[in-house]
N, CA, C and O of each residue as an XYZ file, in Angstrom:
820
protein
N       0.832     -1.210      0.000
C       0.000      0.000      0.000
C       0.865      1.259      0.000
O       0.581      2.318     -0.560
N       1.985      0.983      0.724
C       3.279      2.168      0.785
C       3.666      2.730     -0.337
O       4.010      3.911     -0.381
N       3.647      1.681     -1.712
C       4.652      1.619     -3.060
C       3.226      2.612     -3.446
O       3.411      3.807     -3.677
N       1.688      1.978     -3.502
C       0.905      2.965     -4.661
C       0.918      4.183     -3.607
O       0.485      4.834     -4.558
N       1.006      5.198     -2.465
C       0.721      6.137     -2.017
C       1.979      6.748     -2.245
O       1.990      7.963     -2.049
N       3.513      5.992     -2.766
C       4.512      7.112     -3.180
C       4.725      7.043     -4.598
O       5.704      7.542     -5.154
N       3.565      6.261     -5.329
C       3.162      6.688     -6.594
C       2.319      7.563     -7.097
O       2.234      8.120     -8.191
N       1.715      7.594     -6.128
C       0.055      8.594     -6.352
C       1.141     10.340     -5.441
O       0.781     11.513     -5.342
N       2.143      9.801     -5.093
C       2.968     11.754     -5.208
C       3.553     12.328     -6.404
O       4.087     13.420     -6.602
N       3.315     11.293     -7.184
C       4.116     11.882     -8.576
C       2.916     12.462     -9.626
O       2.097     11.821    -10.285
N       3.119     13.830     -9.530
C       2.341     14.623    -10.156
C       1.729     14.274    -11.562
O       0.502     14.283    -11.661
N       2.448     13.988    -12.580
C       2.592     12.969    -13.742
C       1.676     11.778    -13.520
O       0.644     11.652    -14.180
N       2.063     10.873    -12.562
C       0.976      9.643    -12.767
C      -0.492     10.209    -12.356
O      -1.395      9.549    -12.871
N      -0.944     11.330    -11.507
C      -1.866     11.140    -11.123
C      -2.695     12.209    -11.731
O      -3.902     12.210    -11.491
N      -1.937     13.532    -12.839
C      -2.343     14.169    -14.004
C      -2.833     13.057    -15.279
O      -3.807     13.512    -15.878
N      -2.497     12.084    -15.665
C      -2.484     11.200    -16.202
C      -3.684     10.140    -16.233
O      -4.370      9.909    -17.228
N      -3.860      9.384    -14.674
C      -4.636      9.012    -14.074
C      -6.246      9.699    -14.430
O      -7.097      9.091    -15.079
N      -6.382     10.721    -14.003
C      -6.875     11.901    -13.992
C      -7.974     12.175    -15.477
O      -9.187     12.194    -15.688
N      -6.660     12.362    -16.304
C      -7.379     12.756    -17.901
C      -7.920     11.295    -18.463
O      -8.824     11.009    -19.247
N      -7.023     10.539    -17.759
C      -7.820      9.015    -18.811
C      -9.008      8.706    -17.942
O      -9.930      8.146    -18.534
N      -9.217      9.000    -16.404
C     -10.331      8.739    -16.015
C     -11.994      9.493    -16.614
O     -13.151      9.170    -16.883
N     -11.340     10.333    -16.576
C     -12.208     11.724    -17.247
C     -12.371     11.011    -19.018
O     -13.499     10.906    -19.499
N     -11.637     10.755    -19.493
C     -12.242      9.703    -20.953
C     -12.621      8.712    -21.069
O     -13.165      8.331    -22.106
N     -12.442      7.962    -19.995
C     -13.141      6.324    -20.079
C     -14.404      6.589    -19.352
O     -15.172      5.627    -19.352
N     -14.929      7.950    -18.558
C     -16.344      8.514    -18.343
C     -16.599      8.976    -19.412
O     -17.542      8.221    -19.649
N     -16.534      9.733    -20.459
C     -16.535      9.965    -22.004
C     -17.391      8.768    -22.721
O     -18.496      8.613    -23.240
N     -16.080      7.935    -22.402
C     -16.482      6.086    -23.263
C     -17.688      5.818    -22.839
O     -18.677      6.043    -23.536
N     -17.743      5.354    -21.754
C     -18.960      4.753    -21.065
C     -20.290      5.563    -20.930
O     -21.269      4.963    -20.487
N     -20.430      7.200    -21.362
C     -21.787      7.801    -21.301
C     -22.344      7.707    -22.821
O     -23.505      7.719    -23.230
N     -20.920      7.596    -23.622
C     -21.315      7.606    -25.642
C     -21.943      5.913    -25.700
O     -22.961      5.547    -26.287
N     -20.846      4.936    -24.782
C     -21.759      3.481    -25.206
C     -21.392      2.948    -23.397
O     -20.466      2.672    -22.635
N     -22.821      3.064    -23.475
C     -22.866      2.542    -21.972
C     -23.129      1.312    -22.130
O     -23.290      0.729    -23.202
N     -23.196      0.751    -20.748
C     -23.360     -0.684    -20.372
C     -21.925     -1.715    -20.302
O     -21.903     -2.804    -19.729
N     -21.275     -1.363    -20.706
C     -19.764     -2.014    -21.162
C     -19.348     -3.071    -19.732
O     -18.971     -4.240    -19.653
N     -19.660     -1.897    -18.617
C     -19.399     -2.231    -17.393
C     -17.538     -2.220    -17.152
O     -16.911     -2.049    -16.107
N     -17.062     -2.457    -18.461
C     -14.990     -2.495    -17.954
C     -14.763     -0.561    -17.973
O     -14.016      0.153    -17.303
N     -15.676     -0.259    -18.944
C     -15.503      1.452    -18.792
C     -15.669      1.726    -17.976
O     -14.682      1.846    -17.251
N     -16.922      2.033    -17.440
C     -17.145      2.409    -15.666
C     -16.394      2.246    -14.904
O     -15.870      3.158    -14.266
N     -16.042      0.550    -14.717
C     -14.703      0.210    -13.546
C     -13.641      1.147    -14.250
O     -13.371      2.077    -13.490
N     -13.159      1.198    -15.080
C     -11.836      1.618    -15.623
C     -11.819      3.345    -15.126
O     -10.846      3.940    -14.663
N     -13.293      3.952    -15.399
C     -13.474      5.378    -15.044
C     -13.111      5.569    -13.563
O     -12.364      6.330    -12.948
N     -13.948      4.565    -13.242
C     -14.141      4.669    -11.125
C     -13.011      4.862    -10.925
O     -12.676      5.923    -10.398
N     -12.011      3.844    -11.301
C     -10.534      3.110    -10.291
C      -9.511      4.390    -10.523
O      -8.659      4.761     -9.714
N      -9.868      5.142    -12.169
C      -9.001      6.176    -12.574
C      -8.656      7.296    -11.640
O      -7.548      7.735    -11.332
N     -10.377      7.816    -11.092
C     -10.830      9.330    -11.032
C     -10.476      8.799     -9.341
O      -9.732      9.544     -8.703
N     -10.830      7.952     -8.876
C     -10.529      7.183     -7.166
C      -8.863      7.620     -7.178
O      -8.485      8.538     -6.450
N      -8.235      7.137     -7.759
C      -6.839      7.177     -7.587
C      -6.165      8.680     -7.621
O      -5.498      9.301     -6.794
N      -6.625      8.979     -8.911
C      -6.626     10.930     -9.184
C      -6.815     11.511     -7.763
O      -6.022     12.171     -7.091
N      -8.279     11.025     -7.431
C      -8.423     12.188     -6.247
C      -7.740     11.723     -5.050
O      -7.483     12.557     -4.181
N      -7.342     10.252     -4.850
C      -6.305     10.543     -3.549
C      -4.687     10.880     -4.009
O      -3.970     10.593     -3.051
N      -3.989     11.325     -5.004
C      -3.559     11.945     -4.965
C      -3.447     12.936     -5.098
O      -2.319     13.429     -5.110
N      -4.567     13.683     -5.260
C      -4.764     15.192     -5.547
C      -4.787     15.611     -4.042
O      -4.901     16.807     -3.775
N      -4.692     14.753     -3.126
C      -5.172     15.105     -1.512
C      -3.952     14.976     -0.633
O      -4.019     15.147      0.585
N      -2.271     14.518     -1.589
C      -1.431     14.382     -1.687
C      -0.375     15.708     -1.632
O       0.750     16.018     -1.241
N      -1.737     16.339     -2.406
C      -0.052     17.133     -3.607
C      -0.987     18.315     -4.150
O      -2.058     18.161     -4.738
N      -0.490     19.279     -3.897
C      -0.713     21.417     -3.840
C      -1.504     20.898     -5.481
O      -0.886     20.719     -6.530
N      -2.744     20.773     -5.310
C      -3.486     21.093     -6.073
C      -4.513     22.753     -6.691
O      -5.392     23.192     -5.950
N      -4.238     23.382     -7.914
C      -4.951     24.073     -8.021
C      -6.538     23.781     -8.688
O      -6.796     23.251     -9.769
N      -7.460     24.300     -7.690
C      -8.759     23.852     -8.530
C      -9.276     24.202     -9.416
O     -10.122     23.524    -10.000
N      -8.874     25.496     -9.811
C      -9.261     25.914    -11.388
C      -8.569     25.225    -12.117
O      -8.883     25.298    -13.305
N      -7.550     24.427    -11.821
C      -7.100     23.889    -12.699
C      -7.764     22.329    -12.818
O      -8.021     21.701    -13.846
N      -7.895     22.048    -11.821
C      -9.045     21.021    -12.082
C     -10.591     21.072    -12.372
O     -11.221     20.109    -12.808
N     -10.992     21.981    -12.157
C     -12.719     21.906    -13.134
C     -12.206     22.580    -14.745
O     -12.964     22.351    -15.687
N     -10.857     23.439    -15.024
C     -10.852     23.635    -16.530
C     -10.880     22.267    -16.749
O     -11.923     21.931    -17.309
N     -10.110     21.344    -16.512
C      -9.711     19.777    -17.094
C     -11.515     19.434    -17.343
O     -11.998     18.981    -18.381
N     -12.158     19.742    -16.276
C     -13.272     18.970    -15.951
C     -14.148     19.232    -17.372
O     -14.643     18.485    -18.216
N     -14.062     20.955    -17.150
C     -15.022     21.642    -18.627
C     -14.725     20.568    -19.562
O     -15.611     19.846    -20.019
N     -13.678     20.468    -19.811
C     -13.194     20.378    -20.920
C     -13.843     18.546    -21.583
O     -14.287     18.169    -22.667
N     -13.556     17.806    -20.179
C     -14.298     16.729    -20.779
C     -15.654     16.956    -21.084
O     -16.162     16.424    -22.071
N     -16.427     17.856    -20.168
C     -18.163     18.108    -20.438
C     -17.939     18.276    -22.110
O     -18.191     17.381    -22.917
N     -17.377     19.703    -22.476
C     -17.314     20.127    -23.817
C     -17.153     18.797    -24.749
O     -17.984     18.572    -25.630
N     -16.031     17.914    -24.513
C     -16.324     17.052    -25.758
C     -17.316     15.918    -25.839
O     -17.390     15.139    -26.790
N     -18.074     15.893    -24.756
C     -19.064     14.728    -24.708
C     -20.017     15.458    -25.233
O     -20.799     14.845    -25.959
N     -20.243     16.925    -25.042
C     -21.444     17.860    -25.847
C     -21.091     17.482    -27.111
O     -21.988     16.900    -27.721
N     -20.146     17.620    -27.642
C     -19.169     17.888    -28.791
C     -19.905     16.548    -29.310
O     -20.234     16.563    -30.496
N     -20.163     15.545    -28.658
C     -20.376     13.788    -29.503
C     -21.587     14.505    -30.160
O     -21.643     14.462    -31.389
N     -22.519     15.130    -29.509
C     -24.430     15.211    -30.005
C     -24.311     16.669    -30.802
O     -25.015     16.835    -31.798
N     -23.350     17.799    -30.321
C     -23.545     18.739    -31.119
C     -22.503     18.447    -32.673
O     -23.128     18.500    -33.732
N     -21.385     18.233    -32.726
C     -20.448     18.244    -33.581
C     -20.033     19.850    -33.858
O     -20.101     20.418    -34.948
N     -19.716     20.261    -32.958
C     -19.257     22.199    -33.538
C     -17.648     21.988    -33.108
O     -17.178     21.412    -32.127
N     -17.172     22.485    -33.912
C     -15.710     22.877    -34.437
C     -15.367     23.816    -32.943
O     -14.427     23.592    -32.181
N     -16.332     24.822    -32.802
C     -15.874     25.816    -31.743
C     -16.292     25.086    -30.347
O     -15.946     25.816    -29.418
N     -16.779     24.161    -29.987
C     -16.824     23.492    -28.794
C     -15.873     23.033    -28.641
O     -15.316     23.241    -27.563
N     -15.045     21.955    -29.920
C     -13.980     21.258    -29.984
C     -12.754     22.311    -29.558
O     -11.870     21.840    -28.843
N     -12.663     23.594    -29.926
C     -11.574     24.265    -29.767
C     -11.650     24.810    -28.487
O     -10.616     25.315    -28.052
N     -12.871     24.822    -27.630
C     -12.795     25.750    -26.476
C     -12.495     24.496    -25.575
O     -11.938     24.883    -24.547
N     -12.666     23.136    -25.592
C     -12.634     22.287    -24.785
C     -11.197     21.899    -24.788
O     -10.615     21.830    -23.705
N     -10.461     21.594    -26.083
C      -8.874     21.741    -26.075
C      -8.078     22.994    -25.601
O      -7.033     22.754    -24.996
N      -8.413     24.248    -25.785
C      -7.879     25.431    -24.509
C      -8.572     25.181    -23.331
O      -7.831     25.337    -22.361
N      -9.721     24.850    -23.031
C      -9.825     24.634    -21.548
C      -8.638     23.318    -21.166
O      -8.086     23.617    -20.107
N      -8.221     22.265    -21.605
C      -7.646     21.572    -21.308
C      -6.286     21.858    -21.123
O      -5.603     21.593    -20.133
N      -5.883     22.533    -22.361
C      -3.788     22.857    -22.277
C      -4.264     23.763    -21.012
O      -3.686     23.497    -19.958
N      -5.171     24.723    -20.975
C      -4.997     25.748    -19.683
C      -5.198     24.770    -18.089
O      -4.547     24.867    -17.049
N      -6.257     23.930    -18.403
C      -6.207     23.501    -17.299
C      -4.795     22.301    -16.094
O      -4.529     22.093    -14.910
N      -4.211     21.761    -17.885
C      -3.263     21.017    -17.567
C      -2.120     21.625    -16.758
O      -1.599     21.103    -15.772
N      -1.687     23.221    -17.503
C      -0.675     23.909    -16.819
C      -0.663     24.403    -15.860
O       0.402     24.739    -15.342
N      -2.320     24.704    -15.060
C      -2.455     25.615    -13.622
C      -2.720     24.307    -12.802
O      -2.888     24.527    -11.603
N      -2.800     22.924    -13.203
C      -2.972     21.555    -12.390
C      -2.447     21.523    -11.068
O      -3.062     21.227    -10.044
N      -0.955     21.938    -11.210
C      -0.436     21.718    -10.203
C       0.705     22.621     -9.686
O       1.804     22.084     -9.822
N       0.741     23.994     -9.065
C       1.168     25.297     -8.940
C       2.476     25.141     -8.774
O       2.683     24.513     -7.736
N       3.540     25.457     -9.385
C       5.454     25.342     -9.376
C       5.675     25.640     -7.837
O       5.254     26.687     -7.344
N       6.334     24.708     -7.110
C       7.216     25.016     -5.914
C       8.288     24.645     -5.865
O       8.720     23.648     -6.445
N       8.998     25.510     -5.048
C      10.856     25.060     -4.593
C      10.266     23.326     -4.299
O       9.062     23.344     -4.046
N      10.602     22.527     -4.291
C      10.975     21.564     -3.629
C      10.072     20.302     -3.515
O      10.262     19.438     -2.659
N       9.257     20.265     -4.273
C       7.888     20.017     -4.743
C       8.219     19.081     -5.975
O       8.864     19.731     -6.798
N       8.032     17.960     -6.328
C       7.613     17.653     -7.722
C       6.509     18.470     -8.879
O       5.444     18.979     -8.528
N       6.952     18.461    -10.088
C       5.756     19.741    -10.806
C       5.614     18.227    -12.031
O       6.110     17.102    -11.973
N       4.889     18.759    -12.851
C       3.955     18.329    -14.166
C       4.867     18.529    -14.860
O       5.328     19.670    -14.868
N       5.467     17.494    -15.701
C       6.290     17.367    -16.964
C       5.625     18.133    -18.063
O       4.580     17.651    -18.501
N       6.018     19.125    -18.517
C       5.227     19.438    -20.242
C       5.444     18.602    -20.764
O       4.378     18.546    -21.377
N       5.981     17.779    -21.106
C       5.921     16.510    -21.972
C       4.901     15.813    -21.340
O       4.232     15.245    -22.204
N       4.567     15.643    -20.453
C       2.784     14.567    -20.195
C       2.088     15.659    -20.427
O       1.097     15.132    -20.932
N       1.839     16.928    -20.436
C       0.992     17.226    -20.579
C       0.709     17.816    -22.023
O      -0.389     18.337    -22.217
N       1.766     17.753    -23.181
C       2.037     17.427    -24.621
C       1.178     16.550    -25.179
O       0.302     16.797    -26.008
N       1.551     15.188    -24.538
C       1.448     14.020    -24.413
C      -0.658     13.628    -24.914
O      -1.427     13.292    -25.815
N      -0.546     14.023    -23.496
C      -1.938     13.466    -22.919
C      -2.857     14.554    -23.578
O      -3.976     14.147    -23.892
N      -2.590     15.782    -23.823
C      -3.502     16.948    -24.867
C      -3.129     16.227    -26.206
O      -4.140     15.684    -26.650
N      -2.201     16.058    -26.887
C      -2.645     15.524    -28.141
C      -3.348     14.007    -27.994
O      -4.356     13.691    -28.626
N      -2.604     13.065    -26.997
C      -3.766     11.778    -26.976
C      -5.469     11.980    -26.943
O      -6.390     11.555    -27.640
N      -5.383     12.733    -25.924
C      -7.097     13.529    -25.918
C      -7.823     13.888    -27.013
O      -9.004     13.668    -27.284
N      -6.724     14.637    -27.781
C      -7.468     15.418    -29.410
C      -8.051     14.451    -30.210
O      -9.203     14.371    -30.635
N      -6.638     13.389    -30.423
C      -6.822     11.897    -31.029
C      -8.442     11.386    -30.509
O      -9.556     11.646    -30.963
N      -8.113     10.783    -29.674
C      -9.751     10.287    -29.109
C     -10.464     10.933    -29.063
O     -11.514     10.297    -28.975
N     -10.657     12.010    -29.063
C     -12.211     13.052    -29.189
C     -12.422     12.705    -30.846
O     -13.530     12.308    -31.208
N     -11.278     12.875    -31.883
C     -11.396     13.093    -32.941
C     -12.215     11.496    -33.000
O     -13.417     11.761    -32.977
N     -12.103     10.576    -33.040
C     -11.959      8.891    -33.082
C     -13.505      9.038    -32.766
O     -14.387      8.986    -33.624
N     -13.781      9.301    -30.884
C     -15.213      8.995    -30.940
C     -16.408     10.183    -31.523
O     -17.612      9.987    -31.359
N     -15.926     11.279    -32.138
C     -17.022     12.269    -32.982
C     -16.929     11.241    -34.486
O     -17.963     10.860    -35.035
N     -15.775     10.943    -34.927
C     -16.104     10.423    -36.365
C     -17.075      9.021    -35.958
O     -17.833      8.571    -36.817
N     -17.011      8.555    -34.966
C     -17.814      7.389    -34.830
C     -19.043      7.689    -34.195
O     -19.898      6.843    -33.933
N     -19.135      9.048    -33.918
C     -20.864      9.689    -33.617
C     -21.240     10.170    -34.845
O     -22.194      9.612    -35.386
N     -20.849     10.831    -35.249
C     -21.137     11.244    -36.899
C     -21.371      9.714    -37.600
O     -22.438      9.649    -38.210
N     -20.679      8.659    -37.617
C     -20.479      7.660    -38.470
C     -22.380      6.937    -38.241
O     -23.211      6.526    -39.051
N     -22.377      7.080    -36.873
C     -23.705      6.124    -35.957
C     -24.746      7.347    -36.994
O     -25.486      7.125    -37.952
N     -24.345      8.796    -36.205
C     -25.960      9.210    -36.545
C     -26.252      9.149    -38.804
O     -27.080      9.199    -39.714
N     -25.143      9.045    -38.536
C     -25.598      8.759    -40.329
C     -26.399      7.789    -40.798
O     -27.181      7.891    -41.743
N     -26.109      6.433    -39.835
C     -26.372      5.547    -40.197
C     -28.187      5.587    -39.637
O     -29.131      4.992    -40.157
N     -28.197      6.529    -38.394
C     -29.338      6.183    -37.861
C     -30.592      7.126    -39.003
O     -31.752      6.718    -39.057
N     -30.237      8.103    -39.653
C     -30.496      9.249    -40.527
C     -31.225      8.412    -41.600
O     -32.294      8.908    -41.955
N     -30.969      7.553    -42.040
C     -30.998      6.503    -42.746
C     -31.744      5.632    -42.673
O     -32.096      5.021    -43.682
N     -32.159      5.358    -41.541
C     -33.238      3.823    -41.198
C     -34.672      4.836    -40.407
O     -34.527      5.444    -39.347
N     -35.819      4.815    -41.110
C     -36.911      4.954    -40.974
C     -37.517      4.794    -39.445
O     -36.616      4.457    -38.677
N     -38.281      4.884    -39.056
C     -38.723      3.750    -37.288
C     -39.346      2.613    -38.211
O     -38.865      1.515    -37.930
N     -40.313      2.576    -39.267
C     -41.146      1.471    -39.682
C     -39.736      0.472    -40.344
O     -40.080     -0.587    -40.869
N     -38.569      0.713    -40.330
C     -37.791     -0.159    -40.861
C     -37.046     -0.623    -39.418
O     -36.546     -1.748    -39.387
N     -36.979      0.122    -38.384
C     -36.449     -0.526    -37.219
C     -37.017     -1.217    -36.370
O     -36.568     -2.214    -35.804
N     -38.409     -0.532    -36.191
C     -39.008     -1.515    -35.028
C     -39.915     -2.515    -35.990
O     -40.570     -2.362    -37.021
N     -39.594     -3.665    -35.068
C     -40.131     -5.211    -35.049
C     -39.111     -6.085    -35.361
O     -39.310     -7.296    -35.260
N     -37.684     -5.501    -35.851
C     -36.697     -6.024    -36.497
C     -36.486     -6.828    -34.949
O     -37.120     -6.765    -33.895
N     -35.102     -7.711    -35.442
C     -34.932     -8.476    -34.173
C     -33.053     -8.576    -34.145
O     -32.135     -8.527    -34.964
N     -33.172     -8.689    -33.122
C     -31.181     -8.591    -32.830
C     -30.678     -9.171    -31.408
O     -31.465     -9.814    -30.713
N     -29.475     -8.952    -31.028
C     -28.637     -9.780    -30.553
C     -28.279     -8.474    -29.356
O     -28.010     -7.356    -29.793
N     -28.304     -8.718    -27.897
C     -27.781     -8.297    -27.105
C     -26.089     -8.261    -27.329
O     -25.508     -9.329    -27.521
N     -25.254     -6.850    -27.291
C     -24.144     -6.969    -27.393
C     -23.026     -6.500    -26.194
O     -21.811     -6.680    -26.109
N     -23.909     -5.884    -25.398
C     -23.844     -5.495    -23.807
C     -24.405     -5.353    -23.541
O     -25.291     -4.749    -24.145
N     -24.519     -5.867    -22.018
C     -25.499     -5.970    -21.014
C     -26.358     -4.389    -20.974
O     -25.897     -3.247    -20.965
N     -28.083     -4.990    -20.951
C     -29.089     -4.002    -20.913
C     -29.076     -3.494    -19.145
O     -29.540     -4.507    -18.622
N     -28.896     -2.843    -18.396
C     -29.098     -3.094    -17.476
C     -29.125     -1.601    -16.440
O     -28.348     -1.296    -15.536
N     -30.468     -0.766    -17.036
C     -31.230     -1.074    -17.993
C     -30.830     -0.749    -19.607
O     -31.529     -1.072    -20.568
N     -29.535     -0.032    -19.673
C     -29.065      0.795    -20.844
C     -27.998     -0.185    -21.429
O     -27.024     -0.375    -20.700
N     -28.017     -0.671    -22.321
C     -26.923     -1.686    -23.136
C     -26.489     -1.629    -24.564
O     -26.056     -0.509    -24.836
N     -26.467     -2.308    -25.377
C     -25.804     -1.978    -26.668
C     -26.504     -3.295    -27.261
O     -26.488     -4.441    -26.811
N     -27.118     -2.785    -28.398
C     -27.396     -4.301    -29.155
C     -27.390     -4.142    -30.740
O     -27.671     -3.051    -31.236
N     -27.073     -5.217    -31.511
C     -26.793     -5.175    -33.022
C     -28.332     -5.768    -33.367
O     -29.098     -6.717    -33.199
N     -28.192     -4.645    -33.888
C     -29.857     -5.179    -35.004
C     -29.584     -5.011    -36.512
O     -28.997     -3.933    -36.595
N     -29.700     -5.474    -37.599
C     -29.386     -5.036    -38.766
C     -27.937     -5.010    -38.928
O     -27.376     -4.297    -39.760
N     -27.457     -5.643    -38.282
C     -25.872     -5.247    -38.597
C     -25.520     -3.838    -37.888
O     -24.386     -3.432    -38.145
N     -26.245     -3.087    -37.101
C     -25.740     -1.499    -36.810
C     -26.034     -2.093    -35.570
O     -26.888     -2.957    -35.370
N     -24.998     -1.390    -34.444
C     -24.808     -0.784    -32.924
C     -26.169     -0.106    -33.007
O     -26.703      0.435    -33.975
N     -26.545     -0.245    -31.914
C     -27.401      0.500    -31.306
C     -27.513      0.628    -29.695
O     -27.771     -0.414    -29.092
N     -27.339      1.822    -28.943
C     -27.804      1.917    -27.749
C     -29.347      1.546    -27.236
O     -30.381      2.081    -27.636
N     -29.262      0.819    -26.552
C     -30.574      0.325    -26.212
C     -31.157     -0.001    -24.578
O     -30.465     -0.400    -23.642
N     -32.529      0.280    -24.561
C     -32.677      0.406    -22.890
C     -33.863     -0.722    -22.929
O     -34.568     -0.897    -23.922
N     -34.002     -1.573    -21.528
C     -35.729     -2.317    -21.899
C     -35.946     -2.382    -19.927
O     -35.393     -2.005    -18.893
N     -36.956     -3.020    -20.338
C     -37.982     -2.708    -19.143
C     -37.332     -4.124    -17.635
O     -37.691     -4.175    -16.458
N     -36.343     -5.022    -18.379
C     -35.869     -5.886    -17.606
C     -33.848     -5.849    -18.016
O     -33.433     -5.377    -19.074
N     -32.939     -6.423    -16.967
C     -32.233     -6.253    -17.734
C     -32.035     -7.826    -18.675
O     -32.838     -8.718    -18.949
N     -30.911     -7.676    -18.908
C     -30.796     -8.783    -20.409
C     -29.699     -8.849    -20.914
O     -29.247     -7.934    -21.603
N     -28.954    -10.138    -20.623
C     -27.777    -10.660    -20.482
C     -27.220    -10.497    -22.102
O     -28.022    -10.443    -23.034
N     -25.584    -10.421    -22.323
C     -24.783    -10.758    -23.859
C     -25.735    -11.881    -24.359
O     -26.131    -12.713    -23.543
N     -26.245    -11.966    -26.074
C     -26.429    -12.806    -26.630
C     -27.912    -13.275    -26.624
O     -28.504    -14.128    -27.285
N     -28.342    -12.331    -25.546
C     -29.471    -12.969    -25.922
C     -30.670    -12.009    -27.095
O     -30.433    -10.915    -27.609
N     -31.562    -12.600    -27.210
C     -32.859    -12.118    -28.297
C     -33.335    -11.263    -28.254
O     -34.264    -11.368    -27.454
N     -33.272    -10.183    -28.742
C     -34.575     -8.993    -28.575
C     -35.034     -8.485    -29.928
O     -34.418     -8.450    -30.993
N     -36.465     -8.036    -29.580
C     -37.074     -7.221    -30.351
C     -37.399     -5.937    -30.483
O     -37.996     -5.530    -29.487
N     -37.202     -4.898    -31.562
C     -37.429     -3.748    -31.449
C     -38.703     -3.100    -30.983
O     -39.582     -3.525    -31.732
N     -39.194     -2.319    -30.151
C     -40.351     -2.687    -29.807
C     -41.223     -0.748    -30.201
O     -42.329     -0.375    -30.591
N     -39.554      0.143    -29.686
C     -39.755      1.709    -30.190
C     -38.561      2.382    -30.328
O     -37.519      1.726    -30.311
N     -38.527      3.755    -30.483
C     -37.691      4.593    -31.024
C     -37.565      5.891    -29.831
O     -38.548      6.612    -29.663
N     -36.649      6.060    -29.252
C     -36.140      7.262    -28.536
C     -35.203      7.692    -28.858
O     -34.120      7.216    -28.516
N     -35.357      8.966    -29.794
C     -34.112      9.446    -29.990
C     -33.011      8.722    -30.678
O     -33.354      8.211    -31.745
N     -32.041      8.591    -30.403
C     -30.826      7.593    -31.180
C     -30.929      6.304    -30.260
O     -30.001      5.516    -30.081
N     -32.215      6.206    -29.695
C     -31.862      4.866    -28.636
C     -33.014      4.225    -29.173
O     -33.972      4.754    -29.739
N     -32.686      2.318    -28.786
C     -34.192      1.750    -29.298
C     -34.527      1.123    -28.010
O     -33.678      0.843    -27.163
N     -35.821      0.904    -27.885
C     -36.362      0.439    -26.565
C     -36.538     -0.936    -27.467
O     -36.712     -0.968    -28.685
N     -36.439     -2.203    -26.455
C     -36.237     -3.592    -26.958
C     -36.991     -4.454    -25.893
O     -36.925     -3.991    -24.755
N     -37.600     -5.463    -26.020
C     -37.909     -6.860    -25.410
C     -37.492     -7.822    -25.369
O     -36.505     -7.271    -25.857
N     -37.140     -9.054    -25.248
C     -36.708    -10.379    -25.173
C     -37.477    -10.978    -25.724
O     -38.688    -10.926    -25.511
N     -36.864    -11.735    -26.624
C     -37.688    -12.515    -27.531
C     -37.861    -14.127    -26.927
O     -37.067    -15.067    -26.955
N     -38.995    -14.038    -26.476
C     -39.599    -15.410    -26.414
C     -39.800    -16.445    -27.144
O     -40.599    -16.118    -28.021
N     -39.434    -17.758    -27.273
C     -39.867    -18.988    -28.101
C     -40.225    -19.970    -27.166
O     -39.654    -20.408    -26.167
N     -41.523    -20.273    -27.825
C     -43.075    -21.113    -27.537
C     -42.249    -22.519    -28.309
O     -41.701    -22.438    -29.408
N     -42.304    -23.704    -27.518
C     -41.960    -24.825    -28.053
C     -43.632    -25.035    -28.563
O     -44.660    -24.533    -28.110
N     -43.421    -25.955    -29.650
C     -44.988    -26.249    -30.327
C     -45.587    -27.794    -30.048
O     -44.884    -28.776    -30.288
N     -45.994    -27.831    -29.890
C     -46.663    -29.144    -29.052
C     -47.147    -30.146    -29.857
O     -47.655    -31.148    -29.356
């Protein structure tokens, strides 16, 4: 327990910690249900904040970081260029006031924080082309062509999961939850989400 609490003093791992926790909450609100995102978010942002309780934290410098993830998860449903740019300056700004320069103090490498702002850009860029990619696809399919169709649980509903119908992802919520693999039917249409049932089979006598 000694070794992770004189890891969690190094400004670097727990700036780090920090921004990937803040994106694997990203991951898991664009396709929920995954359940390894969530854990992966929890264990991130858990670790972040006990070393932030460590080590001369500034807090504007932690809610800019914070904006900045809000902005690109807006960024998935709006797609604006100028969200994208105010959420990457909220971020370089927030990265550099993170953790205030002292004599004697460990500080924030500009190279992680190089680093981890262009990794960030990367993945924002990755999951908007794959929100753009979804709502195209959803732009495209009618409700009278989606509901009644039938598909395959692809993460757990519980109540919000992911299921392939037609060959397309779809976020999906139902009234029970509902394990990988199993049967459902389209039943309605919310938004970019489909509400689904479990498909029952009647042996015939």
């Amino acid at each position: 327990m000694g070794d992770v609490w004189a890891v969690l003093t190094n400004p670097n791992v727990v700036y780090i910690l920090f921004v990937i926790g803040l994106w694997a909450t990203a991951a898991a609100i664009y396709v929920p249900g995954t359940g390894f995102l969530e854990a992966a978010a929890l264990a991130c942002l858990v670790l972040a904040v006990a070393g932030f309780t460590r080590l001369p934290v500034n807090v504007v410098g932690v809610l800019l970081i914070v904006v900045a993830g809000v902005l690109f998860v807006v960024d998935l449903h709006v797609q604006s260029i100028g969200i994208t740019v105010v959420g990457a300056g909220s971020l370089v700004a927030g990265s550099v006031l993170l953790f205030p320069s002292s004599e004697g103090l460990p500080s924030l490498s500009p190279w992680a924080i190089v680093v981890m702002v262009l990794l960030s850009l990367g993945f924002a860029a990755f999951l908007l082309a794959a929100a753009v990619r979804a709502q195209g696809l959803r732009r495209k399919a009618v409700p009278e062509e989606v509901i009644g169709q039938r598909g395959v649980v692809t993460a757990p509903l519980t109540p919000v999961g992911t299921v392939q119908v037609a060959g397309e992802l779809w976020t999906a919520f139902a009234d029970e939850p509902l394990a990988v693999g199993e049967e459902v039917e389209v039943v309605a249409l919310d938004g970019l989400k489909v509400r689904v049932k479990r498909v029952t089979t009647t042996k015939g006598g």
